[in-house]
ZAMARKE-941226 format. One record per residue (C-alpha): x, z, y. Coordinates in steps of 0.1 Angstrom, whole numbers, plus 2048, in hexadecimal, padded with zeros to 3 digits. Last residue first. Layout:
# ZAMARKE-941226
    x    z    y
    X    Z    Y
...
# end
This chain:
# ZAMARKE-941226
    x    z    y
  BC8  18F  4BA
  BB1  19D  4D2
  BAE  181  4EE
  B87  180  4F3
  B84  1A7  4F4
  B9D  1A9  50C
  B90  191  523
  B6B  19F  51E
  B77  1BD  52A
  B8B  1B2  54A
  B6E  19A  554
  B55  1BA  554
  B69  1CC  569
  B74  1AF  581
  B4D  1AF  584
  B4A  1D8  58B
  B61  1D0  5A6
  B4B  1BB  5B6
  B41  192  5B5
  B62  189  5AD
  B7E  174  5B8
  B7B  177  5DC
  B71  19F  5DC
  B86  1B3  5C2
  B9C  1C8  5DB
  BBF  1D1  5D3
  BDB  1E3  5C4
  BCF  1D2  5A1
  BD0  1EE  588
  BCA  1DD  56B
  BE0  1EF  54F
  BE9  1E2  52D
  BFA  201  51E
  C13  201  4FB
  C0C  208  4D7
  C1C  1EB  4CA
  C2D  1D6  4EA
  C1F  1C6  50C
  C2C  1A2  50A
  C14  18B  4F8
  BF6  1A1  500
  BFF  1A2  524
  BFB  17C  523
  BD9  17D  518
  BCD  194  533
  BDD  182  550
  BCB  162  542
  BAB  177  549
  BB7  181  56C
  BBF  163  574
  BDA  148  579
  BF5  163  56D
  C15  16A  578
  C33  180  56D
  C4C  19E  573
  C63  1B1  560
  C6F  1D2  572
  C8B  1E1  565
  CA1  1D4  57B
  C8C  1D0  59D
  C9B  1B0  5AC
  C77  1A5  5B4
  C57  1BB  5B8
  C51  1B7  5DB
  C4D  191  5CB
  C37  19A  5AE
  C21  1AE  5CC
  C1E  18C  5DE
  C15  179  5BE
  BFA  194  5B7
  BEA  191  5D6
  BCF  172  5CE
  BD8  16E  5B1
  BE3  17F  595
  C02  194  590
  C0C  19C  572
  C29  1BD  572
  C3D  1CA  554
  C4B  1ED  552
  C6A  200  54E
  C6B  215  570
  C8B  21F  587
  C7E  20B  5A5
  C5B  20F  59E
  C4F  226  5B8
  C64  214  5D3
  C53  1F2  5C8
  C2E  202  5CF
  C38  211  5EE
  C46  1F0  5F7
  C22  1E2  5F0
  C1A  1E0  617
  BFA  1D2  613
  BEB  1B5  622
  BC8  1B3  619
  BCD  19F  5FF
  BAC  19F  5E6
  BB8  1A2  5C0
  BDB  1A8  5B0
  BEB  1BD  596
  BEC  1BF  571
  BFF  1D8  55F
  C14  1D8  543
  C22  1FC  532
  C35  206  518
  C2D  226  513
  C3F  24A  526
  C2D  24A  545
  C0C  23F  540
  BF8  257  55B
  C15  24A  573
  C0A  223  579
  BE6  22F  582
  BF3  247  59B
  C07  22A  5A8
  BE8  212  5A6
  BD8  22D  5C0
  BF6  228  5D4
  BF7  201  5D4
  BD7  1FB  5DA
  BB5  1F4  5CD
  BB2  20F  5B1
  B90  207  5A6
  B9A  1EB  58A
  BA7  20A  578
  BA0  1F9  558
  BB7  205  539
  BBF  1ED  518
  BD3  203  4FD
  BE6  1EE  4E7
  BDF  1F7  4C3
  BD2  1D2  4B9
  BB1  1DC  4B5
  BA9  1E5  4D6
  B91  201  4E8
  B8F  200  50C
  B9F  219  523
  B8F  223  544
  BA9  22F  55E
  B8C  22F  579
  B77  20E  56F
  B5A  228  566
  B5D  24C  572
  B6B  262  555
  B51  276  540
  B53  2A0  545
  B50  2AE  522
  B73  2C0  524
  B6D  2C8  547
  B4A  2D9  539
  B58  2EE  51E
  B76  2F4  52F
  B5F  301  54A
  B4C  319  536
  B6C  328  527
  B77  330  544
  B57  345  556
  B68  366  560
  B87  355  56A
  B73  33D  582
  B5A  350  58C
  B4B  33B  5A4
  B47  344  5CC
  B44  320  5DB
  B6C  323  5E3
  B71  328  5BE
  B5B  30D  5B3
  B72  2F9  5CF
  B91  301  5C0
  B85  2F5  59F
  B82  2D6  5A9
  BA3  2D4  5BC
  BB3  2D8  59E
  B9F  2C1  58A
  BA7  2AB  5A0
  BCC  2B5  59F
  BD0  2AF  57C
  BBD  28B  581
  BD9  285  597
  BF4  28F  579
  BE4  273  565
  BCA  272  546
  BA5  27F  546
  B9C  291  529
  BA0  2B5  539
  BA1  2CC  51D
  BC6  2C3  517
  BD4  2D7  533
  BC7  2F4  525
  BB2  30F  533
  BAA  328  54A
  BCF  33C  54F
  BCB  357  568
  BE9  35C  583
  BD8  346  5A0
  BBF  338  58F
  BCB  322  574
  BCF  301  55E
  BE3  300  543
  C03  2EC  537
  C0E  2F4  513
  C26  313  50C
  C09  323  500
  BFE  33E  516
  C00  326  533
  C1B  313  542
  C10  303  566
  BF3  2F0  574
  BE4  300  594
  BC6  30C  5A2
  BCD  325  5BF
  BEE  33D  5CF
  C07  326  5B6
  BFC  305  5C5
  BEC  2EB  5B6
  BC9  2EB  5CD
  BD6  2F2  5EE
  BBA  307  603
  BBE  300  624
  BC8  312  645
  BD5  2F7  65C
  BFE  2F6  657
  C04  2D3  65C
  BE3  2BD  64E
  BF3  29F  653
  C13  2A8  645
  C02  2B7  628
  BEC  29B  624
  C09  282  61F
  C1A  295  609
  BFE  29C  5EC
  C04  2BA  5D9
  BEE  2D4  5EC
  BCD  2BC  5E0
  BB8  2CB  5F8
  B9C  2E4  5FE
  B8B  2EC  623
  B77  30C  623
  B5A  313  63E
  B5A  2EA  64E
  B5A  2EF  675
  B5C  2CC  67F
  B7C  2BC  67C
  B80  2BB  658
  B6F  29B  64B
  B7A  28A  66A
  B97  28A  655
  B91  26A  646
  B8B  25C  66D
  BAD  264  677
  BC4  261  658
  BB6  238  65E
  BBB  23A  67F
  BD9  240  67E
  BE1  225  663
  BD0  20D  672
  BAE  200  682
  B99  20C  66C
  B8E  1EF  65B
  BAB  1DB  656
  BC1  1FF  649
  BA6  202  62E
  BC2  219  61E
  BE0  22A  628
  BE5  24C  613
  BD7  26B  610
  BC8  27D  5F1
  BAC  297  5EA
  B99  2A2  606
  B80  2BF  604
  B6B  2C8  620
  B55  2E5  613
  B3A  2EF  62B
  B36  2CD  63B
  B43  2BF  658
  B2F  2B6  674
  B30  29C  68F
  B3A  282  674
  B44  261  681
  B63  258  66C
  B55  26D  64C
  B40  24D  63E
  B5D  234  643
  B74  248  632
  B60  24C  618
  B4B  268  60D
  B43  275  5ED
  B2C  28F  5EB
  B1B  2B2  5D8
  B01  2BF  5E9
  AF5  2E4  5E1
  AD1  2F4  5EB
  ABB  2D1  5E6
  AA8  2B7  5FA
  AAA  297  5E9
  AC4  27B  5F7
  AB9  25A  606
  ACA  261  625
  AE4  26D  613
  AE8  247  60A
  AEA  244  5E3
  B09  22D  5D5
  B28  245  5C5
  B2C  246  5F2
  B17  262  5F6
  B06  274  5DB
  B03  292  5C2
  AE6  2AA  5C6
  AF1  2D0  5B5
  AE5  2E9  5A0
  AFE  30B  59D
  AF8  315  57A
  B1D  315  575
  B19  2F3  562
  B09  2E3  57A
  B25  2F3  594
  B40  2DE  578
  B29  2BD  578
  B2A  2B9  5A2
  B4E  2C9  5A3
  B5A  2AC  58C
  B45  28F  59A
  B55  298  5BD
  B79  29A  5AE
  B72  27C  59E
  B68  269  5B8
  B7C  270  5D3
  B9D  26E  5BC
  BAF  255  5D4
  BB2  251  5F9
  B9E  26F  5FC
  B7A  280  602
  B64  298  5F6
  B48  2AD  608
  B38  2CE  5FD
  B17  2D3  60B
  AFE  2EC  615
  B0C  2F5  636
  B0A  2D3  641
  AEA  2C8  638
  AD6  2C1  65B
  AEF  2B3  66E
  B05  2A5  64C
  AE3  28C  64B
  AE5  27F  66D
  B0D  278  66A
  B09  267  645
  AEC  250  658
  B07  247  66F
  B11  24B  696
  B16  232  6B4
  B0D  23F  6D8
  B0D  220  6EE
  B30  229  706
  B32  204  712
  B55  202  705
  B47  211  6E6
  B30  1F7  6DA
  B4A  1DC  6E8
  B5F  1EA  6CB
  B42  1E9  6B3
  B3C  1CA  6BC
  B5E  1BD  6B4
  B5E  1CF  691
  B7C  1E3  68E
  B6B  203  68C
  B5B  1F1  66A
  B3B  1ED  664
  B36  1F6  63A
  B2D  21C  643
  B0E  20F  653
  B0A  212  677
  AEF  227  68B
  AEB  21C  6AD
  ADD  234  6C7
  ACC  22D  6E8
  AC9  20A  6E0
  AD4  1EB  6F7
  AF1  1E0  6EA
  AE6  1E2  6C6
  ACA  1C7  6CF
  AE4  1B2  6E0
  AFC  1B4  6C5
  AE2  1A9  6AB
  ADA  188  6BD
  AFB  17B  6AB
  AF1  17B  68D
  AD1  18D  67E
  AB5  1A1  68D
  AA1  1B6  672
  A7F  1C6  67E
  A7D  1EA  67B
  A62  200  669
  A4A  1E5  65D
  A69  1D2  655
  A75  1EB  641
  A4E  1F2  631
  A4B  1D0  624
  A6B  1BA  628
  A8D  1B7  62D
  A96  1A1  612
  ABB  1AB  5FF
  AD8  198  612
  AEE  187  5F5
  AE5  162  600
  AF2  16D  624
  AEE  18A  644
  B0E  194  654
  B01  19C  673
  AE7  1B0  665
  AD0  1C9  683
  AB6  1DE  67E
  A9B  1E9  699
  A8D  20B  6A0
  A7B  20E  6C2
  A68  231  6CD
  A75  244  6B3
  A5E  256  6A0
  A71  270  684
  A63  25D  663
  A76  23A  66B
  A94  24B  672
  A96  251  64D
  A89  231  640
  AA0  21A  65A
  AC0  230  64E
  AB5  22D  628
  AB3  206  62D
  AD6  208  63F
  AE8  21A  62F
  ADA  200  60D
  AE1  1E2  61E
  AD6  1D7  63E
  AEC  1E1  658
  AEF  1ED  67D
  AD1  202  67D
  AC4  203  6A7
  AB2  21D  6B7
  AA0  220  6D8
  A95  245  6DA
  A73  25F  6D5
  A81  26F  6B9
  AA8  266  6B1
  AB1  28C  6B4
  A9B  294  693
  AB2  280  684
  AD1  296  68D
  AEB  292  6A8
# end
């Protein structure tokens, strides 16, 4: 279905925030013959809906909303509704067509896009083939789920986007290069499950894309993708890490060594295979890789890290403070855990319980030295998967500031204070970007 499909139709825009504004502006402009929008979540955070959106569409709220939705031709959800909403299960129970601004837009810019997504690594792997093809010559809009609808995107030649899981789960078209990075269970409560979950990320790939790209050295998306033909970023036959001229690790093309390991200023094995996959995809898009090496080291090794991603802070006391408040479970905290193998590490857990499984989390430390804080409100619950571990000291803190302060007393010289919390920030902060912010000013206020 594409926008200029919605002409002439009943349409309803299930959401308020920013999907939703862009959705009402674009189907605005191709003349349907009803366009309302509908927040049944509306509070004191709810932006006005005024002047030119409610010139467009009026805005129902509450419980009148379903009726409204109900009775449209075509709904168009945001990405934040989830499958598990009860309306949107009635919704499909009476068969009402439900799609999402992300849909209409892939329609019309499929074949001129290459689209990431993954459990983990998303958004730097999508940031890192948007400033590599800059730097190839090859301009480029970057969007999706960083924060700009694609609705609300420019017209250009090459599109560059992050996509969530909730954005690919009702694609009808996938785009030219569907790249997916890591898989592993997450946003189980909206999607329904597990299943479901592996379901709607790979959406991504179900419709036609020209090249697919993967991270060939995650498990789980091997299994899932069985033996659908792939390129598998890490692997001997593409971009891979191995010995180069050297003796030190470098990455390379097949056979031809590109550059050194230690260009790319990003730390962990997974960012490794993001950068992997990254250049797999400039390949796939018809770059001279070999040919234009010393190029790209130039640009990986200027390439800025994505904020609250594995961001370490500056200390006086020669402890090294890092905030990965982004990795919100326990498999992305895992990849955090592993980029300091080797220090003394301390890292701070806790946040929004969803109800995790951290077993995962518990098996991946059994034969680690490292201490744990949990704060509240999961970080009690992951202390306790945590118990009987040998080697695994574990504590807790009221808050996450008091967390902070007791990880100075026990993390040694020269060793890691990590907050990777395994979970959500909502409930205790504003945002992530909030539990950012509090992390910061915690260790600047406790520097001994």
């Amino acid at each position: 279905m594409r926008l200029s499909d919605l002409r002439g139709r009943h349409v309803a825009v299930w959401g308020a925030g920013r999907e939703g504004r862009a959705a009402v502006t674009a189907i605005a402009a191709h003349g349907p013959a009803d366009l309302v929008a509908v927040d049944d979540s509306a509070n004191f955070l709810t932006l006005p809906w005024e002047g030119p959106l409610a010139a467009a569409a009026p805005l129902v709220t509450g419980e009148d909303g379903f009726a409204r939705l109900a009775a449209a031709d075509v709904v168009v959800r945001s990405p934040g509704v989830p499958n598990t909403h009860p309306w949107m299960l009635e919704l499909r129970r009476r068969a009402v067509p439900v799609t999402q601004g992300s849909a209409l837009w892939m329609a019309d810019h499929a074949d001129r896009t290459v689209g990431v997504t993954g459990s983990k690594g998303k958004s730097t792997t999508s940031s890192l083939i948007s400033h590599l093809l800059t730097a190839m010559d090859r301009p480029n809009v970057f969007g999706g789920n960083i924060g700009v609808p694609l609705l609300d995107l420019p017209e250009a030649g090459l599109y560059v986007l992050e996509l969530s899981s909730y954005q690919c789960a009702d694609l009808t078209d996938s785009p030219r290069v569907a790249v997916v990075t890591a898989l592993f269970p997450e946003h189980l409560d909206a999607h329904g499950g597990e299943r479901e979950y592996y379901r709607d990320k790979l959406n991504l790939l179900a419709h036609g894309p020209h090249t697919v790209v993967v991270n060939g050295a995650d498990p789980r998306l091997a299994l899932e993708l069985g033996d659908r033909a792939a390129v598998r970023a890490g692997s001997p036959d593409t971009t891979h890490v191995a010995t180069g001229p050297d003796g030190t690790p470098w990455f390379h093309l097949r056979d031809s060594p590109l550059f050194p390991r230690a260009v790319l200023p990003l730390v962990g094995r997974h960012n490794e295979s993001n950068l992997c996959v990254a250049l797999a995809v400039l390949d796939a898009l018809g770059v001279d890789v070999v040919a234009r090496k010393d190029s790209l080291a130039v640009a990986v090794a200027g390439f800025q890290g994505l904020a609250h991603r594995l961001t370490e802070i500056a200390d006086p006391s020669g402890l090294t403070f890092v905030d990965d408040t982004l990795a919100t479970s326990p498999y992305a905290a895992m990849h955090a855990i592993d980029a300091y193998e080797g220090r003394p590490l301390t890292v701070i857990v806790g946040g929004t319980d969803r109800g995790l499984d951290y077993a995962p989390l518990r098996d991946h430390l059994a034969e680690r030295e490292i201490t744990v804080i949990g704060i509240p409100d999961s970080g009690p619950r992951i202390v306790e998967a945590l118990s009987g571990l040998p080697a695994v000291r574990t504590e807790l803190a009221e808050d996450l500031v008091a967390a902070v302060g007791l990880a100075r007393k026990l993390t040694p010289a020269g060793g890691v204070v990590l907050l990777s919390p395994a979970a959500p920030s909502y409930g205790r902060f504003r945002n992530f970007e909030h539990r950012s912010e509090v992390f910061a000013q915690a260790v600047a206020d406790t520097v001994r």
